[in-house]
Backbone as JSON Lines, residues from 0, in Angstrom:
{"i":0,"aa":"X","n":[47.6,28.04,152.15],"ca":[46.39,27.29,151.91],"c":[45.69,27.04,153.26]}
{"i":1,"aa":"X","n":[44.37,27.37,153.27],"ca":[43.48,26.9,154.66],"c":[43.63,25.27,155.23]}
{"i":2,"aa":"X","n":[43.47,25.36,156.49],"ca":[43.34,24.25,156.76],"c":[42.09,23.59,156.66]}
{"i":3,"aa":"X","n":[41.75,22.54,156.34],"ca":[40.61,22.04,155.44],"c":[40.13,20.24,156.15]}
{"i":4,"aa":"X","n":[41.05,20.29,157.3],"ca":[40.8,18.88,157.66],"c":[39.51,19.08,158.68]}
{"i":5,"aa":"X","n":[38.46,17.88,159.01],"ca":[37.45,17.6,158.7],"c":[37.3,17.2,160.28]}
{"i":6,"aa":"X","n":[36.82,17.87,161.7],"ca":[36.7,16.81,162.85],"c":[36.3,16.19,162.63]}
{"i":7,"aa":"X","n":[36.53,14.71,163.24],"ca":[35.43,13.65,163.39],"c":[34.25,13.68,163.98]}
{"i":8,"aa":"X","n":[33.34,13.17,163.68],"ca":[31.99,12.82,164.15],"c":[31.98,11.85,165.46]}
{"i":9,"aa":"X","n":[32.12,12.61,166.8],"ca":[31.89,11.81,168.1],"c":[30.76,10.97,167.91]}
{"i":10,"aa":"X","n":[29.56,11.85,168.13],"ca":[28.32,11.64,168.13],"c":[27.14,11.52,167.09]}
{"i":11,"aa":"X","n":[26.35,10.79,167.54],"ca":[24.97,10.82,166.39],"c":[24.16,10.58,167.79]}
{"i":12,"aa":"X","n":[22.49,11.19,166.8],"ca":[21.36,11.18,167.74],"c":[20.95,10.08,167.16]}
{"i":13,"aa":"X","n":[20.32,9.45,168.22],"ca":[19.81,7.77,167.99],"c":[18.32,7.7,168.79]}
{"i":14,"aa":"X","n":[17.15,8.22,168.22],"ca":[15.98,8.4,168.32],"c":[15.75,9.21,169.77]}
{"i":15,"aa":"X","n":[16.46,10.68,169.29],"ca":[16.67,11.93,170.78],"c":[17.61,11.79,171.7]}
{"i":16,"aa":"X","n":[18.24,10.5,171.39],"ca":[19.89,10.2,172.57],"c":[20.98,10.16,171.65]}
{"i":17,"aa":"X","n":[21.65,11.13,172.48],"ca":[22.62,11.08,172.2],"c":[23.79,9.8,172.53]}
{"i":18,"aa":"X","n":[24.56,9.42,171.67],"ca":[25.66,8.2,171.48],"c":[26.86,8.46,170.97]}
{"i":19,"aa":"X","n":[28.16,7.52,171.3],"ca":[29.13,7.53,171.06],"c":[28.79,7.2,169.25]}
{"i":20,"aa":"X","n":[29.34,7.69,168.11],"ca":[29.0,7.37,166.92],"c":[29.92,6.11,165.99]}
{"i":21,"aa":"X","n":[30.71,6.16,167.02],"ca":[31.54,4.73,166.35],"c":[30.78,3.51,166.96]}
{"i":22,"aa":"X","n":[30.78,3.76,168.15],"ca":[30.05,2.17,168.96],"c":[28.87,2.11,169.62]}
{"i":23,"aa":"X","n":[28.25,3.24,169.63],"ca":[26.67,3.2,169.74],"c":[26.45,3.14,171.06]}
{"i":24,"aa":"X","n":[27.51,3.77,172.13],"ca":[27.15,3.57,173.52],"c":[27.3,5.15,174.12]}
{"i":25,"aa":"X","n":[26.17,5.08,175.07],"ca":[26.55,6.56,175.93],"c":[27.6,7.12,176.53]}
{"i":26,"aa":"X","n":[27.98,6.16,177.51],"ca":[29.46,6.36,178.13],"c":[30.66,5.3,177.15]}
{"i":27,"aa":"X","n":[31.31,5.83,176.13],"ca":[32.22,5.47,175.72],"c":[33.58,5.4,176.15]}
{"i":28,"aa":"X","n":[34.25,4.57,176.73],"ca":[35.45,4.53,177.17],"c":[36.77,4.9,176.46]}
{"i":29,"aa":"X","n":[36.46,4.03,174.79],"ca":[37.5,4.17,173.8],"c":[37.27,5.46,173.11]}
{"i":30,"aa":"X","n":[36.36,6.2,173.14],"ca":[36.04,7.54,172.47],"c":[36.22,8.6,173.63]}
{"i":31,"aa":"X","n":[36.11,7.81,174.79],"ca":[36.32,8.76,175.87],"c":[35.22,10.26,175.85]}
{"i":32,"aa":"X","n":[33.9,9.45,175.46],"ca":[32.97,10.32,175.63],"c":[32.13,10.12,176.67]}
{"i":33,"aa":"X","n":[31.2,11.01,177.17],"ca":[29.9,10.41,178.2],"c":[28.5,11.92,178.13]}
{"i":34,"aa":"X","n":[27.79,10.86,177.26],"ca":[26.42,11.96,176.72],"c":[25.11,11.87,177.97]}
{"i":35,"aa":"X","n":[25.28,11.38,179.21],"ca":[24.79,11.03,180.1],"c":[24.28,12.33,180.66]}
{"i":36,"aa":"X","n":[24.49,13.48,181.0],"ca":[24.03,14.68,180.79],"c":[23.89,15.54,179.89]}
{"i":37,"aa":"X","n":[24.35,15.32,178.6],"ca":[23.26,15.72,177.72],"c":[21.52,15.14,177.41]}
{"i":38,"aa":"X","n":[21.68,13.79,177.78],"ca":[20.58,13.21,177.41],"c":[19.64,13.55,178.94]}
{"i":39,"aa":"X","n":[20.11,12.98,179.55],"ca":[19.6,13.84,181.04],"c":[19.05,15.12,180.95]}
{"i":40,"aa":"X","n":[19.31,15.81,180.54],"ca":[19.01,17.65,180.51],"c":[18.18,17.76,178.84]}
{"i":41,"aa":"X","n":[17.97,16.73,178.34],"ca":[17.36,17.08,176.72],"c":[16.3,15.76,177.66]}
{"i":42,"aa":"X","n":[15.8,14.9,178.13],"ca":[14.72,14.47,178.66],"c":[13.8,14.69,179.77]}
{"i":43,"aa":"X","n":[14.49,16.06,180.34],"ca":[14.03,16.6,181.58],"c":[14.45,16.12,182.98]}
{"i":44,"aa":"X","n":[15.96,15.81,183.1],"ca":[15.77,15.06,184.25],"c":[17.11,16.1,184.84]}
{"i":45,"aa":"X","n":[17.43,15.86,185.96],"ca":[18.36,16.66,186.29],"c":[19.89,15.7,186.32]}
{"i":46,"aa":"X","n":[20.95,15.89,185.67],"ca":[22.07,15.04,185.74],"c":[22.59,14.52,186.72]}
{"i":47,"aa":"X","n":[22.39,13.28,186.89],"ca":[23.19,12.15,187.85],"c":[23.85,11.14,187.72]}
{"i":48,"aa":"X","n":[24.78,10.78,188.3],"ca":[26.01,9.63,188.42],"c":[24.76,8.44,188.58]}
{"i":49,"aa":"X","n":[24.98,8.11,187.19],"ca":[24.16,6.72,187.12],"c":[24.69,5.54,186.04]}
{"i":50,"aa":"X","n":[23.84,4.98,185.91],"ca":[24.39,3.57,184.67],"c":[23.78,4.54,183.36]}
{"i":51,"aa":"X","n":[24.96,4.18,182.34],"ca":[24.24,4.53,180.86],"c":[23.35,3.49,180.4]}
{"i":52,"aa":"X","n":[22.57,4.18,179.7],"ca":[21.55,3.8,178.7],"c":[21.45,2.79,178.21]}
{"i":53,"aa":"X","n":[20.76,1.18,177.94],"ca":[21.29,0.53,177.14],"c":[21.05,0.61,175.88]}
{"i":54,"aa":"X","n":[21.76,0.49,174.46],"ca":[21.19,0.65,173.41],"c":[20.97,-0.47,173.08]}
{"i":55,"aa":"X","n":[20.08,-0.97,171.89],"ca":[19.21,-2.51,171.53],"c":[20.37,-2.47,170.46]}
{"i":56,"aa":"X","n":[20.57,-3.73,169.69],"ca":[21.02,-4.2,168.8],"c":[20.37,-3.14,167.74]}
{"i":57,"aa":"X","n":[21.18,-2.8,166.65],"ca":[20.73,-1.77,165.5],"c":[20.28,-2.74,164.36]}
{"i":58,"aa":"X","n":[18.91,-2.67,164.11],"ca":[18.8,-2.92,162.64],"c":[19.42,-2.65,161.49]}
{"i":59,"aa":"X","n":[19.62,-1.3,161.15],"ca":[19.92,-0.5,160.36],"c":[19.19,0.79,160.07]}
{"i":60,"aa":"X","n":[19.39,1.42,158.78],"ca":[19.02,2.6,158.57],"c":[17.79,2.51,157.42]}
{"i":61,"aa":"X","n":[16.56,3.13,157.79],"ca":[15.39,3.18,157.22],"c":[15.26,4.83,156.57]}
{"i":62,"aa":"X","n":[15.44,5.54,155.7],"ca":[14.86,6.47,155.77],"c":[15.79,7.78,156.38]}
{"i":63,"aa":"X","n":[17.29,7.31,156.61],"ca":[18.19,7.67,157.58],"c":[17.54,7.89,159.17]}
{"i":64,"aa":"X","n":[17.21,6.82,159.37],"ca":[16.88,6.29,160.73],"c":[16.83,5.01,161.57]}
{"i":65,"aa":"X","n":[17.5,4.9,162.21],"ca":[17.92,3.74,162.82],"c":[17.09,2.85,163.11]}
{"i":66,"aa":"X","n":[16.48,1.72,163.3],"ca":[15.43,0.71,163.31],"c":[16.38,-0.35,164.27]}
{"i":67,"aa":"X","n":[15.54,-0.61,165.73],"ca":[16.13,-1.72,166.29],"c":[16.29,-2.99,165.73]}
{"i":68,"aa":"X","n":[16.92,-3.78,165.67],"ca":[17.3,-5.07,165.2],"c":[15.9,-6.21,165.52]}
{"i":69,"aa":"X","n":[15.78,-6.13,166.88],"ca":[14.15,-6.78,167.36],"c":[13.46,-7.31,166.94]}
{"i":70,"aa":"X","n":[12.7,-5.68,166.74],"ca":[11.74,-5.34,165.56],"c":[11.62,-5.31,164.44]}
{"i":71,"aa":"X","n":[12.78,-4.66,163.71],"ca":[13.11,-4.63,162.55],"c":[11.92,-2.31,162.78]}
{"i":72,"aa":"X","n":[12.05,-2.37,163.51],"ca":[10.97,-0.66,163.27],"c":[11.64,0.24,163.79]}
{"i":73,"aa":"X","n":[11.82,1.49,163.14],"ca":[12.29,2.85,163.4],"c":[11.47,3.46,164.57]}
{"i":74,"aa":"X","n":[10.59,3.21,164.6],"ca":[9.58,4.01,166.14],"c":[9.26,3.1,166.9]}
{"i":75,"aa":"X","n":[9.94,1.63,167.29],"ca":[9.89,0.62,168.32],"c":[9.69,1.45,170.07]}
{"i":76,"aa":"X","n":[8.43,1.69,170.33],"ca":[8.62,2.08,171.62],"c":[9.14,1.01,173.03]}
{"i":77,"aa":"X","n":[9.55,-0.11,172.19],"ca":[10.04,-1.44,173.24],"c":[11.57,-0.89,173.58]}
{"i":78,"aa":"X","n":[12.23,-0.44,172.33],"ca":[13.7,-0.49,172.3],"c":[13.94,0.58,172.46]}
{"i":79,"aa":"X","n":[13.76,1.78,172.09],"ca":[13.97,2.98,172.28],"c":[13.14,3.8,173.25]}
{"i":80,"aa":"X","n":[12.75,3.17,173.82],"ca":[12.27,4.68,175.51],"c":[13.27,4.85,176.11]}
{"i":81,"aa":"X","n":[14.06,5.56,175.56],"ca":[15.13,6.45,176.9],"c":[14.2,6.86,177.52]}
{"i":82,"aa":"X","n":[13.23,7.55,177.72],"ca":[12.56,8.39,179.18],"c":[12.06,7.08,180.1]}
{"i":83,"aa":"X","n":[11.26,5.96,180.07],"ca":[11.16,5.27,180.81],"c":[12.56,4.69,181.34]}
{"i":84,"aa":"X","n":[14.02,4.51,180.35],"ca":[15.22,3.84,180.97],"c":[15.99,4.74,181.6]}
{"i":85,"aa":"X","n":[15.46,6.16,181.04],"ca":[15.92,6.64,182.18],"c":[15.43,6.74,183.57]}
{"i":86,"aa":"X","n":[14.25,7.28,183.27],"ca":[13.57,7.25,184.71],"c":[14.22,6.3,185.83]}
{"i":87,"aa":"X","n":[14.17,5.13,185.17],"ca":[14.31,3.77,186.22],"c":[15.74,3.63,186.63]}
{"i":88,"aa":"X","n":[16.74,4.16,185.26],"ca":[18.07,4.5,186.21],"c":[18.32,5.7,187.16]}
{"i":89,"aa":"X","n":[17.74,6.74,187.0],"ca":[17.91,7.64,188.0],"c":[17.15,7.12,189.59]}
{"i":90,"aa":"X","n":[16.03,6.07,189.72],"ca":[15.57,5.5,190.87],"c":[17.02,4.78,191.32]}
{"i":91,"aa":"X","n":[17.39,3.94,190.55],"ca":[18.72,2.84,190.83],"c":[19.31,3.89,191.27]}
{"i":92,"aa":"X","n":[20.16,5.11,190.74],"ca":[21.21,5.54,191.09],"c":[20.47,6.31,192.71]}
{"i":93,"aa":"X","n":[19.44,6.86,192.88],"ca":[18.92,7.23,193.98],"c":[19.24,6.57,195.1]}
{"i":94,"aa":"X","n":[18.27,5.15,194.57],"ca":[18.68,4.22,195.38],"c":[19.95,3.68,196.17]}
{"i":95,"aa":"X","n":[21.34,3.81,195.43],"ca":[22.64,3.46,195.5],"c":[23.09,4.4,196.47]}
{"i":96,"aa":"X","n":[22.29,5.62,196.28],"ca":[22.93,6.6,196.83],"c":[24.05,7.48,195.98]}
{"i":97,"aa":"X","n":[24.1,7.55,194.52],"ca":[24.66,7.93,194.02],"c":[24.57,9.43,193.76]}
């Protein structure tokens, strides 16, 4: 009989970022993941040793789409700009010298 067991689901996209899918964070420690250059290289930036992403409190699912808690809105440009959070962490990590 085939084997038929099922990987788990690391990840989900969380409005174009990628996340740990159990706990909703980029660099996951307990999943022992880090989507920090994927999301880097899918926003145009070139990958660097920096701080992850913060994610906002989750509303829930609209539509199968995540809605910050905040707002209560699926297209919240307050909570979800990875490209501006990133931008500003790749200055920090510049800055650090990282």
């Amino acid at each position: 009989m085939a084997d038929t067991a099922v990987a788990p689901v690391t990840s989900i996209e969380l409005h174009e970022a990628m996340v740990c899918a159990e706990h909703r964070e980029e660099i996951c420690d307990m999943c022992n993941v880090d989507y920090r250059q994927e999301n880097d290289e899918f926003f145009g930036f070139t990958p660097a040793d920096r701080t992850a992403l913060t994610i906002p409190a989750l509303g829930g699912l609209k539509d199968g789409v995540w809605s910050c808690k905040k707002h209560t809105n699926t297209e919240c440009t307050q909570c979800f700009n990875w490209k501006k959070q990133l931008n500003k962490l790749h200055k920090e990590a510049k800055k650090a010298g990282k």
